[in-house]
Backbone as numpy.savetxt, mean C-alpha at the origin, in Angstrom:
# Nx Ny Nz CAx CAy CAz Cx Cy Cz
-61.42 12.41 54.01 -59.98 12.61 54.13 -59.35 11.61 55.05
-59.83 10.91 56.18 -59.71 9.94 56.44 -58.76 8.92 56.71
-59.26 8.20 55.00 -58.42 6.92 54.98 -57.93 7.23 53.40
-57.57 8.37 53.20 -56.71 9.28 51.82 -55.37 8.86 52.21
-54.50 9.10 51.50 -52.97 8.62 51.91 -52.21 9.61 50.96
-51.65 10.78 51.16 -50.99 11.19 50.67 -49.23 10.73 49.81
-49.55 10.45 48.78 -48.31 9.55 47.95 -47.32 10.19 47.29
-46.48 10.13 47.60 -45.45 10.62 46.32 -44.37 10.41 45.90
-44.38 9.80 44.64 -43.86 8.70 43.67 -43.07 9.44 42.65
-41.61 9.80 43.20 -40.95 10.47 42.07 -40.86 9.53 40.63
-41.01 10.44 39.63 -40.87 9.61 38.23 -39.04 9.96 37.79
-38.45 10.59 38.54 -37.19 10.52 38.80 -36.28 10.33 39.51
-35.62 9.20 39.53 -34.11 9.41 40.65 -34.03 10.76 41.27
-33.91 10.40 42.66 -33.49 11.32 43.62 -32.08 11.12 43.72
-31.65 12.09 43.92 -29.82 12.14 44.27 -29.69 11.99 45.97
-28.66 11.56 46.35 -28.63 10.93 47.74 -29.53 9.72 48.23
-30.44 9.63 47.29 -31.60 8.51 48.05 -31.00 7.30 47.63
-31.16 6.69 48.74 -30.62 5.02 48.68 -31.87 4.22 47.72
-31.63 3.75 46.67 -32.43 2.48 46.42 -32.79 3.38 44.77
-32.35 4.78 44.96 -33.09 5.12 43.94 -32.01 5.54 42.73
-31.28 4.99 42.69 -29.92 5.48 41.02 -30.74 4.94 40.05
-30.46 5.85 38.99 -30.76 5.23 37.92 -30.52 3.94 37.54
-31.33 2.74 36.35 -31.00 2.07 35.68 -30.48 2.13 34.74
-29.29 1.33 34.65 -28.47 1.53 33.52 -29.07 0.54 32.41
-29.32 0.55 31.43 -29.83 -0.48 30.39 -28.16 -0.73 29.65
-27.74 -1.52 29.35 -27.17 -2.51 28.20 -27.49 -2.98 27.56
-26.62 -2.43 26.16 -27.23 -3.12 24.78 -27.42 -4.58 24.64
-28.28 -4.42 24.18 -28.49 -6.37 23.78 -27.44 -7.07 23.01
-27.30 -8.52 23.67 -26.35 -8.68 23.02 -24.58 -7.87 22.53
-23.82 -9.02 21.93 -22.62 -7.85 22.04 -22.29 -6.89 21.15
-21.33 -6.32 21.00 -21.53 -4.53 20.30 -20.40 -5.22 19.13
-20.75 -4.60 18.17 -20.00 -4.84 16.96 -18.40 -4.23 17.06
-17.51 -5.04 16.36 -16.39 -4.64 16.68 -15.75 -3.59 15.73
-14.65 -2.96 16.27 -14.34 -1.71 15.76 -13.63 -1.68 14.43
-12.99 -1.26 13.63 -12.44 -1.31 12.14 -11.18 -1.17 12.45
-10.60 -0.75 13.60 -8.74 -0.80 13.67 -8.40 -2.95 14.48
-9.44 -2.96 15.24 -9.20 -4.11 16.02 -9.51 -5.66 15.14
-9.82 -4.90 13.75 -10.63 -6.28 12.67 -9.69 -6.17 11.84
-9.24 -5.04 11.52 -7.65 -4.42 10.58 -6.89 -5.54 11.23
-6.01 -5.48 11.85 -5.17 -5.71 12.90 -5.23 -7.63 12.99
-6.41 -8.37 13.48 -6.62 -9.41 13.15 -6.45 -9.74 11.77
-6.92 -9.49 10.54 -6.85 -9.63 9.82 -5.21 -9.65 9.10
-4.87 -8.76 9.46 -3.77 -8.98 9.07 -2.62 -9.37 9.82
-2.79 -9.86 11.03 -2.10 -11.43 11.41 -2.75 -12.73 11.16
-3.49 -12.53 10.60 -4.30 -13.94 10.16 -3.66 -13.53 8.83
-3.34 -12.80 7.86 -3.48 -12.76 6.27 -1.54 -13.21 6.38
-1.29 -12.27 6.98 0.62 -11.79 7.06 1.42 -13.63 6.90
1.07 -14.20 7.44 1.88 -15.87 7.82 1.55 -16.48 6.31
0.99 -16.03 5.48 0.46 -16.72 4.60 1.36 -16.04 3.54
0.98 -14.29 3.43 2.20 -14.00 2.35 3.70 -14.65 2.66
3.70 -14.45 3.48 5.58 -14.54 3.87 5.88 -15.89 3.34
4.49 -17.40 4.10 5.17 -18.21 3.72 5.36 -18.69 1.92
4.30 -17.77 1.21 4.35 -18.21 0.00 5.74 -17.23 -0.70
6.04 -16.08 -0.42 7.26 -15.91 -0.56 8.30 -16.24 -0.53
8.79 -16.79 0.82 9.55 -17.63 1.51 9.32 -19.19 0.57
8.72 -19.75 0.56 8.72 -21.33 -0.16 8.78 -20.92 -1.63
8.46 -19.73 -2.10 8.40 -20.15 -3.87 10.03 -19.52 -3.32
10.64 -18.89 -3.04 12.03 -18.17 -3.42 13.03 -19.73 -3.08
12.78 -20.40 -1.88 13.21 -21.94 -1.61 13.40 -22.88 -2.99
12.02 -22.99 -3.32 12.06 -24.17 -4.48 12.53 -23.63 -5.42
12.50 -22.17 -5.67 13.27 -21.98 -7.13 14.88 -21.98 -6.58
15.34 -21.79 -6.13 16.72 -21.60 -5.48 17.12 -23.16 -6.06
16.90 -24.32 -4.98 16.91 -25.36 -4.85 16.69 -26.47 -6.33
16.07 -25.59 -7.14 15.62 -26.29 -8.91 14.15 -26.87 -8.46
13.76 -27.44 -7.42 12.49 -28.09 -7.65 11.47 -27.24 -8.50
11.45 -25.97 -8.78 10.69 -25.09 -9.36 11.10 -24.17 -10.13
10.61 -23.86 -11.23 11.58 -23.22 -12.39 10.67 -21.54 -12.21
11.52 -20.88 -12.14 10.80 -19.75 -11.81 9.73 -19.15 -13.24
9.00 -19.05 -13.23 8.12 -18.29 -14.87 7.16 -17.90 -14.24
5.94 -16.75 -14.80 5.12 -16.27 -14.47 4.20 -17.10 -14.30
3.83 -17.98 -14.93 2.40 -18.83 -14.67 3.09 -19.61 -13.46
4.05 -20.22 -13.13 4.44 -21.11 -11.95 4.03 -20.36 -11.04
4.79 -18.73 -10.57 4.47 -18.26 -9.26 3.23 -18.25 -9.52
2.41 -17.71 -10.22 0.63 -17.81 -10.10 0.23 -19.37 -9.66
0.90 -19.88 -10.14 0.27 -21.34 -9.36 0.44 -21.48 -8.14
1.72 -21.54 -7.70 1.75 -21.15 -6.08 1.57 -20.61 -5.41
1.22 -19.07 -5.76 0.63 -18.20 -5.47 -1.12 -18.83 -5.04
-2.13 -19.44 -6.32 -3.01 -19.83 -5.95 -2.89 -20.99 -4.45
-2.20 -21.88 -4.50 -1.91 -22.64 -4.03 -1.91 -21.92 -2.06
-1.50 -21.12 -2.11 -1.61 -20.01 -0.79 -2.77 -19.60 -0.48
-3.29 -19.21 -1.60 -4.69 -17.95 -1.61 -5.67 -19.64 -0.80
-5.98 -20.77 -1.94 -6.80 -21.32 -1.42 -6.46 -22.28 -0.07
-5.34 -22.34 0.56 -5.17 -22.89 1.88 -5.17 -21.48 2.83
-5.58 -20.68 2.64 -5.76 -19.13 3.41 -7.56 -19.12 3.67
-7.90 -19.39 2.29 -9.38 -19.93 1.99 -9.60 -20.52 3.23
-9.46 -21.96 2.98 -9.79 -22.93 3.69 -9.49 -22.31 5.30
-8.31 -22.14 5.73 -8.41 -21.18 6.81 -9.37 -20.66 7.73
-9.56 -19.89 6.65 -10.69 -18.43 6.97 -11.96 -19.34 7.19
-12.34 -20.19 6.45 -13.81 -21.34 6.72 -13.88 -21.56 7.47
-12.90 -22.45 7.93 -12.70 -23.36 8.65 -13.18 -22.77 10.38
-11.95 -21.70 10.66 -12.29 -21.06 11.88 -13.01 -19.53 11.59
-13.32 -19.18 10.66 -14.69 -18.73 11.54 -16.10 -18.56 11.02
-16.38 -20.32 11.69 -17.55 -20.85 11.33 -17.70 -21.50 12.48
-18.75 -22.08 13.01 -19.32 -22.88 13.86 -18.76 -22.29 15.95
-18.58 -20.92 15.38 -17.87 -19.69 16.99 -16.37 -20.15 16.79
-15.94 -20.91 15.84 -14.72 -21.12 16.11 -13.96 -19.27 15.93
-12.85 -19.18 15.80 -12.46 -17.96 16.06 -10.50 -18.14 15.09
-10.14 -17.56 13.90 -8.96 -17.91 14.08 -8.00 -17.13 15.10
-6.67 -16.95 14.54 -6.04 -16.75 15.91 -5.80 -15.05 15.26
-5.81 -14.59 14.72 -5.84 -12.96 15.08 -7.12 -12.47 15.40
-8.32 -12.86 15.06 -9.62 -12.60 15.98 -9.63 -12.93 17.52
-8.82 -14.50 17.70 -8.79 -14.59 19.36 -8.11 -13.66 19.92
-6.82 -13.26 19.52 -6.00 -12.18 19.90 -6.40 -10.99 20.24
-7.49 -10.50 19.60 -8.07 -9.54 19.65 -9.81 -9.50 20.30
-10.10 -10.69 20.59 -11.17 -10.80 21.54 -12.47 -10.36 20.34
-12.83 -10.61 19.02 -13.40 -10.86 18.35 -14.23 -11.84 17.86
-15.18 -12.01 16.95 -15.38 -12.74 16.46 -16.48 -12.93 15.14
-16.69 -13.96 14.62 -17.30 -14.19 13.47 -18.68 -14.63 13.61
-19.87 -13.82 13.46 -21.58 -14.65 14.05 -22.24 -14.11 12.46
-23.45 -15.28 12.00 -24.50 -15.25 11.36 -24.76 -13.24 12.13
-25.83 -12.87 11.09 -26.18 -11.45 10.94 -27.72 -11.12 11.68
-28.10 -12.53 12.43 -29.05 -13.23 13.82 -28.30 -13.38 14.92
-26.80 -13.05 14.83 -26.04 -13.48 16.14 -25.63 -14.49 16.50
-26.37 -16.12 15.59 -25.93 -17.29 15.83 -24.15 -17.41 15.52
-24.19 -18.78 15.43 -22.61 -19.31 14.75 -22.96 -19.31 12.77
-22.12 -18.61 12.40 -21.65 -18.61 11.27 -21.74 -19.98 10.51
-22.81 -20.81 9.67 -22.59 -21.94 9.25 -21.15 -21.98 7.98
-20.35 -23.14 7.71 -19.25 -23.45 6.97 -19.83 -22.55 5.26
-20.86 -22.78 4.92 -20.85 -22.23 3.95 -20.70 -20.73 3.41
-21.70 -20.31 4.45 -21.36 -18.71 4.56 -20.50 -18.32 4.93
-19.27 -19.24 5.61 -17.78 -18.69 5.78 -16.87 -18.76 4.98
-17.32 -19.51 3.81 -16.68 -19.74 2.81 -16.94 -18.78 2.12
-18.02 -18.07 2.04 -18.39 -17.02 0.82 -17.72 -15.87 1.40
-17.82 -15.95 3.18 -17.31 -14.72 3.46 -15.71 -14.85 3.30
-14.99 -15.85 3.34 -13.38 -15.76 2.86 -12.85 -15.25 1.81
-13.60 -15.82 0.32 -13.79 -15.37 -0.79 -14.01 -13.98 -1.27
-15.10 -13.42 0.03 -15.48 -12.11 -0.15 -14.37 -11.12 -0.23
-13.36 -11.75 0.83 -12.23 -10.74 1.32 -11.67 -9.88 0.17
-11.60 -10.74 -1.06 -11.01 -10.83 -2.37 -11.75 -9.65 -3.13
-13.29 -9.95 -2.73 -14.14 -8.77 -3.64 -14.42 -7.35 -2.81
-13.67 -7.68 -1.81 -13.60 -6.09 -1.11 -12.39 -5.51 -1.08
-11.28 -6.16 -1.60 -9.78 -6.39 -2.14 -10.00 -5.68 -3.25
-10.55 -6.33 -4.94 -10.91 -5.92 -5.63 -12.00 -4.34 -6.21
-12.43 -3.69 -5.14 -12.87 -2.55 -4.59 -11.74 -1.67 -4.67
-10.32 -1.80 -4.62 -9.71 -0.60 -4.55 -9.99 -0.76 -2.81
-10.21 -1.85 -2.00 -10.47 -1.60 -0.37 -11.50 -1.18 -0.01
-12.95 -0.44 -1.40 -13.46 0.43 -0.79 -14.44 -1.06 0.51
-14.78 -2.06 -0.03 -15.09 -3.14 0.48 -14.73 -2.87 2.29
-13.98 -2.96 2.53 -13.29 -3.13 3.76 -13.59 -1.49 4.46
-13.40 -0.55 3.91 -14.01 0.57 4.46 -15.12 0.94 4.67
-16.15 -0.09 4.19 -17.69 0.21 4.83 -17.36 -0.28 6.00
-16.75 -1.03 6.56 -16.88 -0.99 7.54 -16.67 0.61 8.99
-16.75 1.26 8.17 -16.19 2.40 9.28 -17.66 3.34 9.09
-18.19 3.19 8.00 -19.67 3.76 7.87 -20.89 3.00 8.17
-20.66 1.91 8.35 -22.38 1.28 7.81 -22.32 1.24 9.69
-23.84 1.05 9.70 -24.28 0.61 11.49 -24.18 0.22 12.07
-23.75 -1.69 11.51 -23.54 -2.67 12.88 -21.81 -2.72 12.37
-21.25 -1.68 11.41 -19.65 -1.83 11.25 -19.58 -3.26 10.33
-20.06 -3.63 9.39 -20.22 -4.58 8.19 -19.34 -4.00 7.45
-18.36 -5.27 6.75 -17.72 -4.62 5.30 -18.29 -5.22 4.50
-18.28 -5.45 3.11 -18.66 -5.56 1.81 -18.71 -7.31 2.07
-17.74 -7.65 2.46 -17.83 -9.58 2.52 -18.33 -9.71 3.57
-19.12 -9.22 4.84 -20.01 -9.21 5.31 -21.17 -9.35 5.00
-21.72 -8.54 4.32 -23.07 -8.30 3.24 -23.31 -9.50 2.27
-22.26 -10.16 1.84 -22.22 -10.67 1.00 -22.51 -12.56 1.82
-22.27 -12.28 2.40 -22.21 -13.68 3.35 -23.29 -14.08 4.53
-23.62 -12.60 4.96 -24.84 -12.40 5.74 -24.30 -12.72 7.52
-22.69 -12.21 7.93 -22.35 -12.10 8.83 -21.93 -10.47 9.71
-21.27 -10.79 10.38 -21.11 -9.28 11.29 -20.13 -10.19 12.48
-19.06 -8.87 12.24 -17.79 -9.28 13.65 -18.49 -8.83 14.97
-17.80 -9.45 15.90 -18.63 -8.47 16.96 -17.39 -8.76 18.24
-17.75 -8.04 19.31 -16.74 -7.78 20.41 -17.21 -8.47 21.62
-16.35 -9.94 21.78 -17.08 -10.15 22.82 -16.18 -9.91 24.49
-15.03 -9.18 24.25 -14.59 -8.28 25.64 -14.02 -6.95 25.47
-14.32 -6.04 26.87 -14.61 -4.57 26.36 -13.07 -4.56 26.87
-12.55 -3.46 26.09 -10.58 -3.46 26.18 -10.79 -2.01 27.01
-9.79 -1.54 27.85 -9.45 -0.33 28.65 -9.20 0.56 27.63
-8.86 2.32 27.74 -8.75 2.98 27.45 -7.56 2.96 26.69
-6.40 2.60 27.43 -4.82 2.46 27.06 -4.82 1.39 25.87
-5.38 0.06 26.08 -5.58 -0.78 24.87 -6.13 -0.81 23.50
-7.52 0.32 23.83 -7.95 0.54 22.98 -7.06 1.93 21.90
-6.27 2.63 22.73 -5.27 3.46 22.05 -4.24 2.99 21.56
-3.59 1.75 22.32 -2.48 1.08 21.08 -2.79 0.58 20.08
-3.82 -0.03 20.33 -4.79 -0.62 18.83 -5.07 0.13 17.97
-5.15 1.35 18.08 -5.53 2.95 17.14 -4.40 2.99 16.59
-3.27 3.31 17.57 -1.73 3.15 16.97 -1.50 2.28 15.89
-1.58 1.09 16.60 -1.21 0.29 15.57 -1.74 -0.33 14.39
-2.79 0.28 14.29 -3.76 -0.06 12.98 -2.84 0.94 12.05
-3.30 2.30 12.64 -3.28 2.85 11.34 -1.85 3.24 11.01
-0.79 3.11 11.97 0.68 3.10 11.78 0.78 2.16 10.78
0.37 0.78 10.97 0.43 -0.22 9.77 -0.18 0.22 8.41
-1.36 0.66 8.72 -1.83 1.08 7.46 -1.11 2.15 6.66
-0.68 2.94 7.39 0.35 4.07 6.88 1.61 3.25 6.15
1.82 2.02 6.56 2.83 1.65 6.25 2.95 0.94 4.99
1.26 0.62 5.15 1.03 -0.35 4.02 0.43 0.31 2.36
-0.06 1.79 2.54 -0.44 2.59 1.92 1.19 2.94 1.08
1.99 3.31 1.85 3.09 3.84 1.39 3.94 2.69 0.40
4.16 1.87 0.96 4.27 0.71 0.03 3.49 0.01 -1.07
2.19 0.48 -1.43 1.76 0.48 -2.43 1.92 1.25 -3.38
2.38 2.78 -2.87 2.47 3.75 -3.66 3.68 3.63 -4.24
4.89 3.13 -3.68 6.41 3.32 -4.24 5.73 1.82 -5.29
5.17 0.65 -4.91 5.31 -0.19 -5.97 4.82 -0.21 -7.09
3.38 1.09 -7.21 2.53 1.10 -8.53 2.63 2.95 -8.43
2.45 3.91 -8.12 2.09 4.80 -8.61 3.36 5.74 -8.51
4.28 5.78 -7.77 6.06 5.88 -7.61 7.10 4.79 -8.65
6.96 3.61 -9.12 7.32 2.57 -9.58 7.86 3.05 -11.32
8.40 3.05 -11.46 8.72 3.55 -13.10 8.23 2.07 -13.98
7.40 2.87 -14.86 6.46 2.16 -15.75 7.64 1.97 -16.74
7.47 0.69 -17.88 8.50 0.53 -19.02 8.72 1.91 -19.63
7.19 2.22 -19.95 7.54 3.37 -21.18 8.78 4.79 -20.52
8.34 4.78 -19.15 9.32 5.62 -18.29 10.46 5.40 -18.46
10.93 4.01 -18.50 12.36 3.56 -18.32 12.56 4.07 -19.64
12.39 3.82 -20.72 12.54 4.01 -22.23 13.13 5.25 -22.31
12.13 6.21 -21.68 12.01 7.42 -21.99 13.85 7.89 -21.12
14.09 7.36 -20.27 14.92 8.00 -19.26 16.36 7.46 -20.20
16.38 6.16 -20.82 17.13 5.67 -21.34 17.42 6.72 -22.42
16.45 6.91 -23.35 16.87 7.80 -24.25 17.61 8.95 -24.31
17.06 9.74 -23.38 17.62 10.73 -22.64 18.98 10.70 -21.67
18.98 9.94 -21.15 20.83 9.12 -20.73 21.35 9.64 -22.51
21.32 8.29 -23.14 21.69 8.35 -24.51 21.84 9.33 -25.59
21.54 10.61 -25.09 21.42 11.60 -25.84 22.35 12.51 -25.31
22.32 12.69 -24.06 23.46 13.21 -23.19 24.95 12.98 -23.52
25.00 11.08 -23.34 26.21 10.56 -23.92 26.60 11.08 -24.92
25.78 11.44 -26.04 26.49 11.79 -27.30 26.69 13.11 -27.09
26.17 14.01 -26.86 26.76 15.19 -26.30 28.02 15.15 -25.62
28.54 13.90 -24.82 29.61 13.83 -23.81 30.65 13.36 -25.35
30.45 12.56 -25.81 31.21 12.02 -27.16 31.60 13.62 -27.97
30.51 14.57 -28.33 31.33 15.38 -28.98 32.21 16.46 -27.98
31.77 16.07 -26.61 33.00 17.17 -25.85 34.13 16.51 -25.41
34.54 14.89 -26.35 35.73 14.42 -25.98 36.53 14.52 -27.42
35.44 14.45 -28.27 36.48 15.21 -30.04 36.38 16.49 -29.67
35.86 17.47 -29.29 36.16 18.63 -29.41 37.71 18.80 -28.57
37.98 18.18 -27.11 39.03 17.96 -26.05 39.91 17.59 -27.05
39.87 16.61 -27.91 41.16 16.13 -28.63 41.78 16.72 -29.55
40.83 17.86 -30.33 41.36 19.08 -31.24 41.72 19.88 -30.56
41.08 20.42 -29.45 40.99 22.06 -29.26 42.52 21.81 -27.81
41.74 20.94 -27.29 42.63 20.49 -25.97 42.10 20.60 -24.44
40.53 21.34 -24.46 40.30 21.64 -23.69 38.89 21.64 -23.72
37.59 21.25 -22.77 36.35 21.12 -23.33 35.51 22.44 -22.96
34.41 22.10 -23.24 33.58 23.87 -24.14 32.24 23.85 -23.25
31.76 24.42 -22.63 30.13 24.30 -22.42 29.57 25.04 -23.25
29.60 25.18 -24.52 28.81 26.05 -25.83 28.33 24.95 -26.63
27.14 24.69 -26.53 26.22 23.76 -27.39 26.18 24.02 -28.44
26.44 25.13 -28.71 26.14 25.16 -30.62 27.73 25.03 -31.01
28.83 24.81 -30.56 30.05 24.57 -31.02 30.06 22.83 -31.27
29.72 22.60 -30.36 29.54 21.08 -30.11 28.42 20.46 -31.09
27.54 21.02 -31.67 26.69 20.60 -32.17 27.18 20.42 -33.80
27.84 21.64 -33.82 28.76 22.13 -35.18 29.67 20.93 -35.46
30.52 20.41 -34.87 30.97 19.09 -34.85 30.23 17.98 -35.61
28.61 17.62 -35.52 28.31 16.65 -36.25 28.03 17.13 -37.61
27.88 18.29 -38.06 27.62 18.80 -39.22 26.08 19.09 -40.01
25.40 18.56 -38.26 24.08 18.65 -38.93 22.93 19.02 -37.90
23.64 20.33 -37.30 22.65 20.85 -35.96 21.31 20.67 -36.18
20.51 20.87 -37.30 19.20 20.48 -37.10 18.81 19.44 -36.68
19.61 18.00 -36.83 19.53 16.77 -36.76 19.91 16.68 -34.60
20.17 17.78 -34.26 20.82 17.70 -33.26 19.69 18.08 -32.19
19.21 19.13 -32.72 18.21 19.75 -32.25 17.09 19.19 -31.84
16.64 17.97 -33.08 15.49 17.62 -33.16 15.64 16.62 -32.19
16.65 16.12 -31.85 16.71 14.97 -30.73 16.90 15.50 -29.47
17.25 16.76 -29.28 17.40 17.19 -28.05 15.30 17.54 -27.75
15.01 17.85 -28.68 13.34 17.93 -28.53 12.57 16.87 -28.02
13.28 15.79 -28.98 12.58 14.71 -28.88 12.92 13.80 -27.62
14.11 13.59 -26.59 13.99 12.69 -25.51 14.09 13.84 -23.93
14.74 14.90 -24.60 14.72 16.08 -22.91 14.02 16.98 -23.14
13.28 17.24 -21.41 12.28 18.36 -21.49 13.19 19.80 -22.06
12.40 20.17 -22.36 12.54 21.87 -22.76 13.44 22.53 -21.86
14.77 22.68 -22.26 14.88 24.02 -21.24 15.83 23.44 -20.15
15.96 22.22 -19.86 16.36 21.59 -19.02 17.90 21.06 -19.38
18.08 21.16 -20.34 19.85 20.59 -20.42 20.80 21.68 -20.22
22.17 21.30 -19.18 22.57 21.96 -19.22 24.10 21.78 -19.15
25.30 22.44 -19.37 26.87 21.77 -19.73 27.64 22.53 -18.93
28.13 22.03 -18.06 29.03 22.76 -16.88 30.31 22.63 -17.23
31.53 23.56 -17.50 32.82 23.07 -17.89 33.98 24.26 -17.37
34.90 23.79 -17.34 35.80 24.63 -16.44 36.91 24.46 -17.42
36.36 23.59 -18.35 37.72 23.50 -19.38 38.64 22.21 -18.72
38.74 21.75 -17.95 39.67 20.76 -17.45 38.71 19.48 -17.68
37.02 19.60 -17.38 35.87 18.77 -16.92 34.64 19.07 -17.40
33.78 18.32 -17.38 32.42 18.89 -17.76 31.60 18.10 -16.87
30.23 18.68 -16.55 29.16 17.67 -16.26 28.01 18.32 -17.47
27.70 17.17 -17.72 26.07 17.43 -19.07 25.44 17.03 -17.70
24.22 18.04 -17.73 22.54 17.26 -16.89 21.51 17.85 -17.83
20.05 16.98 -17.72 19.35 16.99 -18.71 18.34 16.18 -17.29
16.81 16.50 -17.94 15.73 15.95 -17.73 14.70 14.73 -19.00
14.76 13.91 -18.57 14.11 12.72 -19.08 12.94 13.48 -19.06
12.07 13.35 -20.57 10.22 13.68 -21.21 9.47 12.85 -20.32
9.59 12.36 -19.27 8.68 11.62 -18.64 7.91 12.23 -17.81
6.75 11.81 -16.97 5.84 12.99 -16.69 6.65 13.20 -15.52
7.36 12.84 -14.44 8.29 13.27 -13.53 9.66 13.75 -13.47
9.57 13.98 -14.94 10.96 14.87 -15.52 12.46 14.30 -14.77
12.67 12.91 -15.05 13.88 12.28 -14.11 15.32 12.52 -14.76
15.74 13.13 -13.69 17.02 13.79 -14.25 17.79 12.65 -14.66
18.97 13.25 -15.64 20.28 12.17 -15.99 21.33 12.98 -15.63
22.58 12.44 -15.78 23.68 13.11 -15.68 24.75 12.51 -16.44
25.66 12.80 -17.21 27.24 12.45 -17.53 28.23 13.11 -17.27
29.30 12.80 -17.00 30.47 13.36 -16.18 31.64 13.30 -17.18
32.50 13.96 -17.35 33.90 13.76 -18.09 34.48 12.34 -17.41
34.97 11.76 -18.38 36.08 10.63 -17.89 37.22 10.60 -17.51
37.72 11.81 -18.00 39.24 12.47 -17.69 39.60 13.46 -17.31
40.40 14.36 -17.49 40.91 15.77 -17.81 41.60 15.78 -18.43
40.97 17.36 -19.05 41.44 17.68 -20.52 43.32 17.58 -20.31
43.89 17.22 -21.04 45.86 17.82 -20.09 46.17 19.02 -20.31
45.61 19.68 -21.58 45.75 21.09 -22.28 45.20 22.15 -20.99
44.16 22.31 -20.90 43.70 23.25 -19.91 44.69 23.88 -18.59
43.89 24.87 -18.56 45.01 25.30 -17.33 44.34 24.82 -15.95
């Protein structure tokens, strides 16, 4: 017992003991960047590009240098897409960084962490298009997959990553303002394609206008005999001499059930619903008053 030495070697941090806090480990290397702060870049890097191709084709056609037709704007249109291209290559390849990634303290690395060579930044620019073409779903892997990769990621063999950590408050305006934009940008897709009245819609609404009118036509001969106008559809119908013929068109451009003739005898309003699948109302109004009426 001797020359024994009694030892004891906590395998845990002691609390109060000097020398002994835990080690903190840090991840290797930097942490992949988030999906509102790559949003956000992206679309100040994308935004300067629509506007200016908007802005210059509405110029040259104004001006005559450019005759407005569908294949022209597609040409200039391309003419945007591939100097947006070139862009996107250009800076972020070789650590370069464009300027809504610098803004946002981002950046563009090989899927080893190196610099991004020109070629694979080219595929990844291109990519943007086939994660575009996704319906977006492209761009929303990024919020599932592990190191936060979207679809032109994968495709290119890169990964964004974060190379400074933002405060609490920063990182909440950035939340804001992603998805406020996105809200903004969602909604505006919807009024332009799935809110947007399709031809066959317009047709349909037209007809239905047009069917109304003639209804308004026989409550201005009926006004000129009688002296005074009628909200009784089958009087009015009696007028053309061929209610079945009347009928079948009221079937054929307004929903069921939906027309209806307001009259006080001095005025009328006809309203009716357009056969379209959002049943879009019409309306016609008297042009005058009757003078007969009381």
């Amino acid at each position: 017992m001797e020359n024994e030495e009694f030892r004891f070697e906590p395998q845990t941090p002691l609390p109060g003991v000097p020398g002994a806090e835990p080690e903190i480990f840090a991840p290797a290397g930097p942490v992949p960047a988030g999906f509102n702060e790559r949003f956000l870049a992206y679309f100040t890097d994308a935004f300067p590009f629509v506007l200016g191709n908007y802005l210059s084709l509405n110029a040259l056609v104004k001006a005559g240098v450019l005759a407005y037709t569908p294949a022209n704007e597609w040409k200039w249109k391309f003419l945007w897409i591939a100097a947006y291209v070139l862009y996107e290559t250009v800076l972020s390849s070789g650590g370069r960084a464009t300027v809504g990634k610098f803004l946002f303290n981002i950046r563009v690395r090989a899927k080893d962490g190196g610099d991004l060579p020109v070629g694979r930044a080219f595929v990844r620019a291109v990519g943007y298009f086939l994660s575009s073409a996704t319906l977006n779903l492209g761009y929303l892997l990024a919020l599932v997959t592990p190191e936060k990769r979207a679809l032109h990621d994968y495709a290119a063999g890169s990964r964004v990553v974060s190379i400074k950590e933002r405060g609490d408050v920063a990182n909440g305006l950035v939340l804001a303002f992603s998805w406020g934009l996105m809200a903004v940008m969602v909604g505006s897709w919807l009024n332009q394609t799935v809110l947007k009245l399709s031809p066959a819609e317009k047709t349909q609404i037209v007809a239905a206008h047009r069917t109304i009118s003639k209804i308004a036509r026989l409550e201005e001969i009926y006004m000129e005999r009688e002296g005074h106008y009628t909200n009784d559809l089958k009087t009015l119908a009696d007028l053309t001499g061929n209610v079945n013929a009347v009928r079948a068109e009221l079937y054929k451009t307004l929903e069921p059930g939906s027309l209806a003739i307001a009259s006080n005898g001095r005025r009328f309003l006809i309203t009716a619903k357009a056969r379209n699948w959002r049943k879009t109302e019409v309306s016609v109004a008297s042009r005058k008053d009757a003078p007969g009426a009381p």
